[in-house]
VEXLOGU-147846 format. One record per residue (C-alpha): residue in one letter; residue number from 1; x negated, y, z negated. Coordinates in Angstrom, 1 decimal, always signed. Example, Ala and Ser with C-alpha at 12.3 -4.5 7.8 and 13.67 -1.06 7.14 Angstrom:
BEGIN
- res, n, x, y, z
- A, 1, -12.3, -4.5, -7.8
- S, 2, -13.7, -1.1, -7.1
REM end
This chain:
BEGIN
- res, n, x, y, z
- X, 1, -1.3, -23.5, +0.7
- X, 2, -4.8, -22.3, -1.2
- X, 3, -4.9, -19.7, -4.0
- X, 4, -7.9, -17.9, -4.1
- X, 5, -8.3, -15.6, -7.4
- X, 6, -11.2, -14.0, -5.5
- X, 7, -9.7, -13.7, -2.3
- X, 8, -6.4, -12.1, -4.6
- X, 9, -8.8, -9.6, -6.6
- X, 10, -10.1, -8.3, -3.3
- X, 11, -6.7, -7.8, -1.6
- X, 12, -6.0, -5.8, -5.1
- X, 13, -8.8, -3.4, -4.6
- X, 14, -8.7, -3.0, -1.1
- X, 15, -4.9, -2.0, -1.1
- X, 16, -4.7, -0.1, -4.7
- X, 17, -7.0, +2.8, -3.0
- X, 18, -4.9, +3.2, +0.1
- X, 19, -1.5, +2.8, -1.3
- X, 20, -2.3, +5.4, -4.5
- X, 21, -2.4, +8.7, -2.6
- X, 22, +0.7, +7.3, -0.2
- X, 23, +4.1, +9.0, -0.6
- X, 24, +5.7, +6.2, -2.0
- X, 25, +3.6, +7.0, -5.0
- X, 26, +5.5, +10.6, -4.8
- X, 27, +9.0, +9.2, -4.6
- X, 28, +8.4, +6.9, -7.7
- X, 29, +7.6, +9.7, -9.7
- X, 30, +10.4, +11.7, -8.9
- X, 31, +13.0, +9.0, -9.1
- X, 32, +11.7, +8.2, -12.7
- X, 33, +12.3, +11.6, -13.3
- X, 34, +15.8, +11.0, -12.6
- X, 35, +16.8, +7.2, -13.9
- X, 36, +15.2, +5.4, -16.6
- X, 37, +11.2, +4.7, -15.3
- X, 38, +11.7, +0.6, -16.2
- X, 39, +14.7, +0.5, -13.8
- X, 40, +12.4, +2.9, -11.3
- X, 41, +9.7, +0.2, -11.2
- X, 42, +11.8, -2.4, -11.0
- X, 43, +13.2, -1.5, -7.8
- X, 44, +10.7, -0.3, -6.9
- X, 45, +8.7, -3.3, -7.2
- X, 46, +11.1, -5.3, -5.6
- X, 47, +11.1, -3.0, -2.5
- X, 48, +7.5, -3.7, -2.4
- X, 49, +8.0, -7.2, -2.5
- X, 50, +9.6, -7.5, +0.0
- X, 51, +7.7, -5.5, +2.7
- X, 52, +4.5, -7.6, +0.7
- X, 53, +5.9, -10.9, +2.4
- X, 54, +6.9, -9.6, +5.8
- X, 55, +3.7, -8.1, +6.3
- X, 56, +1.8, -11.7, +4.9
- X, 57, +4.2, -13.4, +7.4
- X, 58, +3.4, -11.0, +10.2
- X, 59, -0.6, -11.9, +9.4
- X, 60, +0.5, -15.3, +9.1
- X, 61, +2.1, -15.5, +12.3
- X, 62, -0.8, -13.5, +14.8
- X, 63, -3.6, -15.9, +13.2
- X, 64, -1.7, -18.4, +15.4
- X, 65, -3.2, -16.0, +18.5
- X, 66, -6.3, -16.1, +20.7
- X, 67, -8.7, -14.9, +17.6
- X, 68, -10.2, -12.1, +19.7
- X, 69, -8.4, -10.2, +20.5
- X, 70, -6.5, -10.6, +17.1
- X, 71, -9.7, -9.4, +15.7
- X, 72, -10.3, -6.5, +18.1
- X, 73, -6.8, -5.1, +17.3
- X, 74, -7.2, -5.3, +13.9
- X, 75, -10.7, -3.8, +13.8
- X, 76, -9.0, -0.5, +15.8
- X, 77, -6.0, -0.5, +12.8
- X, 78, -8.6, -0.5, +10.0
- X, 79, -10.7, +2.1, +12.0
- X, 80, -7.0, +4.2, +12.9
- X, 81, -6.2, +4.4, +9.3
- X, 82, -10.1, +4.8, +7.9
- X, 83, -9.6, +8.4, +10.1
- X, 84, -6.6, +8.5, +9.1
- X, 85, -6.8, +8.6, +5.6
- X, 86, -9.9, +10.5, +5.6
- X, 87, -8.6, +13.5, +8.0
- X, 88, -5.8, +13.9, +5.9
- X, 89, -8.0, +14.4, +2.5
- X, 90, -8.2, +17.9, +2.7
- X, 91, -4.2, +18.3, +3.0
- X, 92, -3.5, +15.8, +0.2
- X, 93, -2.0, +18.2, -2.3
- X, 94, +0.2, +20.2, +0.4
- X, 95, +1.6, +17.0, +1.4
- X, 96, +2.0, +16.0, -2.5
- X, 97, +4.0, +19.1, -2.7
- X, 98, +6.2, +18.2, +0.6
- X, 99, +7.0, +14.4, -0.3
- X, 100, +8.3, +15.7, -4.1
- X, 101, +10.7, +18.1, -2.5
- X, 102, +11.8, +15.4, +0.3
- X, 103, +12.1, +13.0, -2.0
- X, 104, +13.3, +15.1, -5.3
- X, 105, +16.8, +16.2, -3.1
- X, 106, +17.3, +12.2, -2.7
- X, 107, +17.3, +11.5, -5.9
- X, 108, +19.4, +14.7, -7.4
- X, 109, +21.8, +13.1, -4.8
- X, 110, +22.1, +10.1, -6.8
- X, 111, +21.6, +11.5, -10.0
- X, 112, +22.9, +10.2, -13.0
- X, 113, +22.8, +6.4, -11.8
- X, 114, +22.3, +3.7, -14.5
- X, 115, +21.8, -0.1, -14.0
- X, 116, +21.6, -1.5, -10.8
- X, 117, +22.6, +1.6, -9.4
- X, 118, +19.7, +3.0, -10.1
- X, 119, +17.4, -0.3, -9.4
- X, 120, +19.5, -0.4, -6.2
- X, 121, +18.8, +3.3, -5.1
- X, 122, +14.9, +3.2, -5.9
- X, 123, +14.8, -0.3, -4.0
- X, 124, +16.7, +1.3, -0.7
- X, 125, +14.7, +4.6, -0.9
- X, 126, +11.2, +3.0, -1.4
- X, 127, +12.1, -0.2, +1.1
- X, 128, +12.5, +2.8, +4.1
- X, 129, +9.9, +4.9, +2.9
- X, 130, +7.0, +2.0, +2.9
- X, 131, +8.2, +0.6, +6.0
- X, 132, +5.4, +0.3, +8.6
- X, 133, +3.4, +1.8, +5.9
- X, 134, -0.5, +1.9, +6.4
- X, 135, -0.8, -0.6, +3.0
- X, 136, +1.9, -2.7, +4.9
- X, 137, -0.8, -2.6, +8.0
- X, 138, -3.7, -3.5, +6.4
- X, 139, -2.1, -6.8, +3.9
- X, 140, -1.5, -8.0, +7.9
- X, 141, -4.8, -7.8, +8.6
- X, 142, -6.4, -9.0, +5.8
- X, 143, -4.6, -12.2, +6.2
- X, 144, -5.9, -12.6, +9.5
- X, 145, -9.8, -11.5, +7.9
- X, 146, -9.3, -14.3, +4.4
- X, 147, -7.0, -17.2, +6.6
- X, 148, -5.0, -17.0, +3.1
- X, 149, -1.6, -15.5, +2.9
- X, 150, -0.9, -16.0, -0.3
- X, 151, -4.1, -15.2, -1.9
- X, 152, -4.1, -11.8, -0.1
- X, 153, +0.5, -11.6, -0.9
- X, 154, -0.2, -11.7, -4.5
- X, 155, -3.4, -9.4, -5.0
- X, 156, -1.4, -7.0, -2.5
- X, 157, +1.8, -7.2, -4.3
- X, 158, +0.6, -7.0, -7.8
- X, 159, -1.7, -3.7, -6.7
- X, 160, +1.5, -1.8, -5.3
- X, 161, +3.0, -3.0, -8.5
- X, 162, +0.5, -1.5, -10.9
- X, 163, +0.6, +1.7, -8.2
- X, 164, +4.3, +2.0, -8.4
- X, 165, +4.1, +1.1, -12.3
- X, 166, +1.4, +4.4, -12.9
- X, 167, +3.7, +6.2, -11.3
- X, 168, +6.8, +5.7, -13.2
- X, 169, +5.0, +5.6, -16.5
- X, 170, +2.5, +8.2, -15.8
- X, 171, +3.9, +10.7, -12.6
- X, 172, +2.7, +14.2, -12.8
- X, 173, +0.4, +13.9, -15.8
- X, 174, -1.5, +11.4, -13.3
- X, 175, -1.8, +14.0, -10.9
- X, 176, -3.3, +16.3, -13.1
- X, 177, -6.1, +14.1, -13.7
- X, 178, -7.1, +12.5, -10.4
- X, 179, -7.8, +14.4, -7.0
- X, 180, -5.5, +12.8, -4.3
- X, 181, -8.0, +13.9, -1.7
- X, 182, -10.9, +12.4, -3.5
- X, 183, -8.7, +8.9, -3.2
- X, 184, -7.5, +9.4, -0.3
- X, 185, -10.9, +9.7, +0.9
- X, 186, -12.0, +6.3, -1.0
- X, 187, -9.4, +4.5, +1.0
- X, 188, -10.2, +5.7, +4.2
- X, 189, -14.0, +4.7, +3.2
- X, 190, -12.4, +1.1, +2.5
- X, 191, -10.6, +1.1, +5.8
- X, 192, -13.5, +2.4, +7.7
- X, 193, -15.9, -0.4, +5.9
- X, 194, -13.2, -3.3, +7.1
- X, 195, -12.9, -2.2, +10.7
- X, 196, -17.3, -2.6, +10.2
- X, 197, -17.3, -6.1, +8.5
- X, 198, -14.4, -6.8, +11.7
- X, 199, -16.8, -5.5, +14.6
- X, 200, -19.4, -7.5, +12.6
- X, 201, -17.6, -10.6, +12.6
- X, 202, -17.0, -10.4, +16.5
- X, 203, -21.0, -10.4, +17.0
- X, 204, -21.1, -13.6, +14.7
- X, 205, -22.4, -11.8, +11.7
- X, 206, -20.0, -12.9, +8.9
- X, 207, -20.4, -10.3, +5.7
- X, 208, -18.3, -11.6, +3.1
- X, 209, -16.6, -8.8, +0.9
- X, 210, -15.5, -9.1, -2.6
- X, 211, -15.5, -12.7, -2.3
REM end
């Protein structure tokens, strides 16, 4: 199996955009306000881990399928979650607000958790929360665009990990400073460029992005 540094760094900034202005961003920064940040992100970073290789193995596993149709469905999720993202810009901060409260009464549930208690409860929390998430989404379908799971696995990964790692060691005073909607916007831009470069790629017209 090929590593691609280029093929990595592009997974990184593809995914970093979308997954910033997600919730799970949210609940990190209200768990490390409740456990010690360094167990937060650890958990945290394990949840995303995890969901990291079943979505590579999920991208994996429908490259193995007619290529067209692979391609057309894949082109409709990066368009879905282009509009998505984009739609949802102008509510960014109301649902900033609701994701804290969800996710501030789950962790004053657990409150006062040390060790792998509190590694254990980020992991659980984060795992269910990111499940079938739009980041998830689009790692699958960027191994099916690069042919190289673990290229894209690693520059995924280590982008939710630097997400989830501003988050614990930043939280609120990185919200103070960046407009979710303005990101949220940037990542639907992304989305909206891949499902492009996909329809492109059908036609026979292979644009090569970030490497």
């Amino acid at each position: 199996m090929t590593f691609s540094i280029a093929v990595a760094a592009a997974a990184f900034v593809l995914i970093f955009p979308v997954e910033f202005p997600d919730k799970t961003f949210v609940a990190t920064l209200v768990l490390a306000t409740r456990f010690r940040p360094l167990l937060v992100w650890i958990g945290v970073a394990s949840a995303f881990l995890v969901q990291t290789i079943v979505a590579v193995v999920a991208g994996q596993l429908l490259t193995n399928l007619p290529r067209t149709p692979v391609e057309v469905a894949s082109g409709l999720l990066f368009l879905v979650g282009g509009i998505i993202l984009i739609r949802g810009a102008s509510r960014a901060d109301a649902e900033e607000a609701e994701a804290e409260a969800e996710f501030t009464e789950v962790a004053e549930s657990k409150a006062g958790a040390t060790g792998v208690k509190a590694i254990a409860t980020s992991f659980l929390v984060l795992f269910l929360a990111e499940w079938g998430d739009l980041s998830q989404l689009l790692t699958a379908n960027l191994v099916i665009r690069y042919g190289e799971p673990l290229s894209v696995g690693v520059g995924s990964f280590l982008a939710l990990a630097t997400v989830s790692g501003l988050a614990a060691a930043l939280g609120h005073q990185l919200l103070r400073r960046v407009r979710l909607a303005t990101i949220r916007r940037i990542g639907g831009g992304v989305c909206l460029t891949l499902a492009a470069l996909t329809v492109l790629g059908l036609f026979g017209v292979d644009v090569p992005i970030l490497g």
